[in-house]
C-alpha positions in Angstrom: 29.8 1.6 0.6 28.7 0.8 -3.0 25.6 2.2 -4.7 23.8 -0.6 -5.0 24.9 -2.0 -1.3 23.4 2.0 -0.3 20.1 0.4 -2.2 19.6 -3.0 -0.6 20.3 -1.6 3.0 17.3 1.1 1.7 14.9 -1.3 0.0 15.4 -3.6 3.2 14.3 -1.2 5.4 11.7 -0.3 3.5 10.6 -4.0 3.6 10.7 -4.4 7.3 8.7 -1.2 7.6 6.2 -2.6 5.4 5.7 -5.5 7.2 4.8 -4.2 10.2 2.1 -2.5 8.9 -0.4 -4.8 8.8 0.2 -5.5 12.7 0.1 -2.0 13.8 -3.2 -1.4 11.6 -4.5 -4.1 13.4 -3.6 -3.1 16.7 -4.3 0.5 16.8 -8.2 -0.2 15.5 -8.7 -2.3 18.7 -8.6 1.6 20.6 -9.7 3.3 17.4 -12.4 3.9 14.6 -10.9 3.7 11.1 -11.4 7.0 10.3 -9.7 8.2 13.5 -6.7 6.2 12.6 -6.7 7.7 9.2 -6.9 11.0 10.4 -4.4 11.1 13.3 -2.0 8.8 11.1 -2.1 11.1 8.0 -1.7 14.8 10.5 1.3 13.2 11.3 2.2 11.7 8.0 2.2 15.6 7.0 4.3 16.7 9.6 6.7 14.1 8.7 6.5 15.1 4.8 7.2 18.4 5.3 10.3 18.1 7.4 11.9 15.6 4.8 11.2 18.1 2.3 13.0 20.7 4.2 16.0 18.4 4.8 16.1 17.1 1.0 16.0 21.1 0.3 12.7 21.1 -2.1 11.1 23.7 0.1 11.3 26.2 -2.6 9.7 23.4 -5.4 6.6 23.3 -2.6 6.8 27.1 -2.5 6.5 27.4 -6.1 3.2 25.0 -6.4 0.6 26.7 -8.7 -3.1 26.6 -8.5 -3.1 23.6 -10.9 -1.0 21.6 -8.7 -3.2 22.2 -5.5 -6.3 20.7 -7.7 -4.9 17.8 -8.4 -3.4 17.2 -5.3 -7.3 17.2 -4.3 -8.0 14.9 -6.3 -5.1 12.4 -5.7 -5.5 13.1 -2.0 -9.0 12.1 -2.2 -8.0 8.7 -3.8 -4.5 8.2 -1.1 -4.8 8.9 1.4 -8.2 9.2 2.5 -10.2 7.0 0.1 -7.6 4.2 -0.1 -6.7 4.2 3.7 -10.2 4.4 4.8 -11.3 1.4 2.9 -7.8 -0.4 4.3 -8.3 0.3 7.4 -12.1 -0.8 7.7 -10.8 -3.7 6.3 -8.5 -4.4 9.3 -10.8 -3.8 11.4 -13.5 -6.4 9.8 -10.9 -9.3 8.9 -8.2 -11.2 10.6 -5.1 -8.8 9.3 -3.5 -12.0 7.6 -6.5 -11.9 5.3 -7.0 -8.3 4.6 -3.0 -7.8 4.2 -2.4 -10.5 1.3 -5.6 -9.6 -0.5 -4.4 -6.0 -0.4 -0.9 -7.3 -1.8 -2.5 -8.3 -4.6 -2.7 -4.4 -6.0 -0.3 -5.1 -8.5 -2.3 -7.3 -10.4 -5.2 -4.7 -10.0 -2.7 -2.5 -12.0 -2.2 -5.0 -14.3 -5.7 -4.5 -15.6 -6.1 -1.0 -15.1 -2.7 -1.1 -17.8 -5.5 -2.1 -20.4 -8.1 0.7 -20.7 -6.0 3.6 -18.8 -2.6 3.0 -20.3 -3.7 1.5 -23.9 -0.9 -1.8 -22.6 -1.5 -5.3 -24.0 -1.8 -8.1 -21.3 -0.1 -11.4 -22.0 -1.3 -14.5 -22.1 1.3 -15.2 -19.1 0.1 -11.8 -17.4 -3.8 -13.6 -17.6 -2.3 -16.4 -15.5 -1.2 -14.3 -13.3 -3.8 -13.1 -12.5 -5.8 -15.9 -12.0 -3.9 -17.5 -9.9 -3.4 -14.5 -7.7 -7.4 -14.2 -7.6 -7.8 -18.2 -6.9 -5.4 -17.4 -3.7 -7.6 -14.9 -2.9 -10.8 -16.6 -3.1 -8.3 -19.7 -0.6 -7.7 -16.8 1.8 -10.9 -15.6 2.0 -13.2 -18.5 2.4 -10.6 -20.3 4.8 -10.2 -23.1 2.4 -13.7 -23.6 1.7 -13.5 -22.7 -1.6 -16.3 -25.0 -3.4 -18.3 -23.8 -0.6 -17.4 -20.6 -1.2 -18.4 -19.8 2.2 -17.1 -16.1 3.6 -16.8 -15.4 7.1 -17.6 -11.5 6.2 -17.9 -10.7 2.7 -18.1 -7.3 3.7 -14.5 -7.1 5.0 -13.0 -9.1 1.8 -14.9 -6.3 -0.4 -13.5 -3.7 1.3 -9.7 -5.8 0.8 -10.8 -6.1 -3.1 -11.5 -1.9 -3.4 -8.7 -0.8 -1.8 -6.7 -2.7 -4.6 -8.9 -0.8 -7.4 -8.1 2.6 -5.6 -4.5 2.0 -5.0 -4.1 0.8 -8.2 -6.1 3.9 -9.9 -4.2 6.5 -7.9 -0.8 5.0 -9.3 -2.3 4.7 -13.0 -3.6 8.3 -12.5 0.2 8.9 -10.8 2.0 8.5 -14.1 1.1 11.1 -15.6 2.3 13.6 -12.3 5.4 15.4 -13.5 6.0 17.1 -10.0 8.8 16.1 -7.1 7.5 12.3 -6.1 7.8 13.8 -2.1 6.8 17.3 -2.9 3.2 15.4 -4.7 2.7 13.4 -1.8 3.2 15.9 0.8 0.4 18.0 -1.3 -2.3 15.2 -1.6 -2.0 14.4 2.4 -2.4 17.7 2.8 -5.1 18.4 0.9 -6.4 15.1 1.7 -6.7 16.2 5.4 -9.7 18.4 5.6 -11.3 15.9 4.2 -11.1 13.8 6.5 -11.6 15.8 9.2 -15.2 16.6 7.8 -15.6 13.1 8.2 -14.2 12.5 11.5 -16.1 15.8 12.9 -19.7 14.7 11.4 -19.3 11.0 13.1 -18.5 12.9 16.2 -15.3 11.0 16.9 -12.8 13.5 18.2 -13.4 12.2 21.4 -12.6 9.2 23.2 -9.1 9.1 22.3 -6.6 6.9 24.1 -2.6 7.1 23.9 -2.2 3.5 22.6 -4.0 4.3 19.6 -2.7 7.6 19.1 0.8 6.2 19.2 -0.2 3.4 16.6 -1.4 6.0 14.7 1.2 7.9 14.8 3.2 4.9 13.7 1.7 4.3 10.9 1.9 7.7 10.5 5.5 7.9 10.3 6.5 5.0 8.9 3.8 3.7 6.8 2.9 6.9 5.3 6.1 8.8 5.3 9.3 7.4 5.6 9.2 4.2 3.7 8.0 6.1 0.9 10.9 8.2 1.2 13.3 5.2 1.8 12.0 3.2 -1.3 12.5 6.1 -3.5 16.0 6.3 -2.5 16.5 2.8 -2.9 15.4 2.4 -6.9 17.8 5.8 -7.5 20.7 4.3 -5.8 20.0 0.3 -7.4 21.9 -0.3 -10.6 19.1 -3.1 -11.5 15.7 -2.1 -10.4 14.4 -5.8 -10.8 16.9 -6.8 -7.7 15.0 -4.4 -5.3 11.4 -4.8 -6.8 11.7 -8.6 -6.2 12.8 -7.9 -2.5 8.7 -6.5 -2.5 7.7 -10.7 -2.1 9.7 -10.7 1.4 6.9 -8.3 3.0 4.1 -10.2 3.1 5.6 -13.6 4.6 7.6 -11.7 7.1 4.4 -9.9 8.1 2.8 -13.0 8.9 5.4 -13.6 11.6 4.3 -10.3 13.2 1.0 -10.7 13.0 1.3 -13.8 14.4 4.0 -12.6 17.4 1.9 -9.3 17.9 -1.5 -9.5 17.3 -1.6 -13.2 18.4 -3.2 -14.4 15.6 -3.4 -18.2 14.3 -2.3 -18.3 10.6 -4.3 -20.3 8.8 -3.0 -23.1 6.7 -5.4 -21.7 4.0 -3.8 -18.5 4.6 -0.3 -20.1 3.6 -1.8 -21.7 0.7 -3.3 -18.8 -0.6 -0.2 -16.8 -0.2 1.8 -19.0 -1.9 -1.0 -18.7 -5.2 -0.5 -14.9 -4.9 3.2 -14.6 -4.3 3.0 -17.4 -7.5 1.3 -15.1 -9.3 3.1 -12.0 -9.0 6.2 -13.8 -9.9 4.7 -15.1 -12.9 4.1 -11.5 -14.2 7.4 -10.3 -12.9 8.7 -13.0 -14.9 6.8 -11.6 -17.8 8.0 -8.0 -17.8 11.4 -9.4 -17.4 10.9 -11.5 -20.9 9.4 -8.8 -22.4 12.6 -6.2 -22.0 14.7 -9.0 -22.8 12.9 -9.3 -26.2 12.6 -5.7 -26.6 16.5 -5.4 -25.9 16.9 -8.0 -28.7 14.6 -6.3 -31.2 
């Protein structure tokens, strides 16, 4: 099979992985507290880290981690998982999952203006547009359509939505400048990110009352959210031959996760919901559009 079939079949999984995130988040809050999720998903996350580093053979690049390494694997493990998922997953558990997963989709944009006072990056005026129309299918989503209204359901819930795309989009700004093995890195800040957590989950007193259904949807998410579509994505963009064929498959996840929240979690979707997405998915090709002018310019030049 050819290299960049290898990537597609990789990148696709990757996608349906993704998309069933949103459902299984959803589902496993209705038997648990979203810190419990976080913490059960994220023991297993690590277990599942460390035996793909084993396989890949990097178990000697974990063994040789110095002291600097562990630091700032507290620090990014304070940002993903635990700050990042927390806020996520209290966001499932206060909106309707089709809400809280496209507003979290819109992360990149986030990035976008991160770029500008972490990354010194200019912002076009195409980029700008981009962003506001992302934003106005946000503000759709989130008031239902009710947008002159601007009526929210729970503001709360759409705040929490909103921060998880600041931290998300911090941690990866912040990730740029992390020389170490992408896997090895991650395995580290779950790690570390861990007793954390359970600080949390211990002072709430909520290491009781567990019940398998969530436990398996944690350990789901776990696996597959956390763990091996990371590892699967990576493989894909080393095996494409044009990373702008895989990175564009990204805008599949979020429309076939609709059709699982929908199947799984019984939700209606909203026709503001479908509007909004399209002003979102609009806007995140409009700056993928941009970054593909932009190399072709700077090919040129």
């Amino acid at each position: 099979m050819k290299r960049q079939s290898k990537a597609y079949i990789y990148a696709l999984i990757t996608i349906a992985l993704w998309s069933t995130v949103a459902s299984a988040s959803k589902i496993s809050l209705s038997y648990l507290s979203p810190v419990q999720l976080l913490f059960f998903s994220s023991l297993v996350s690590v277990s599942v880290l460390f035996c793909i580093i084993v396989v890949q053979h990097k178990l000697p690049q974990l063994l040789a981690t110095e002291k600097s390494d562990l630091l700032r694997s507290i620090g990014f493990g304070f940002l993903n998982p635990f700050a990042y998922y927390l806020v996520l997953f209290k966001a499932y558990d206060m909106l309707p999952a089709q809400q809280a997963q496209i507003i979290n989709y819109t992360w990149a944009l986030t990035l976008t203006l991160f770029s500008i006072p972490f990354l010194k990056q200019k912002v076009s005026k195409r980029q700008w547009w981009a962003v506001l129309t992302s934003y106005a299918g946000v503000l759709v989503i989130a008031t239902k359509g009710r947008v002159l209204d601007l009526h929210f359901d729970n503001p709360l819930g759409v705040g929490f939505a909103l921060a998880s795309t600041v931290i998300w989009a911090l941690y990866w700004v912040l990730n740029t400048k992390d020389k170490r093995d992408p896997v090895v890195g991650l395995f580290l800040n779950f790690f570390c990110a861990v007793p954390m957590i359970f600080l949390v989950i211990y002072q709430q007193g909520e290491l009781t009352g567990l019940v398998a259904p969530g436990l398996l949807g944690a350990a789901y998410i776990g696996i597959f959210e956390m763990g091996l579509s990371f590892v699967f994505w990576l493989q894909a963009m080393k095996l494409t031959e044009n990373t702008a064929r895989i990175a564009n498959l990204i805008f599949l996840s979020p429309i076939i996760s609709l059709f699982f929240i929908h199947y799984l979690v019984g939700e209606h979707i909203y026709k503001s919901t479908l509007a909004g997405l399209v002003l979102v998915l609009g806007g995140l090709g409009l700056q993928a559009l941009d970054k593909k002018i932009e190399k072709s310019v700077d090919k040129r030049g």
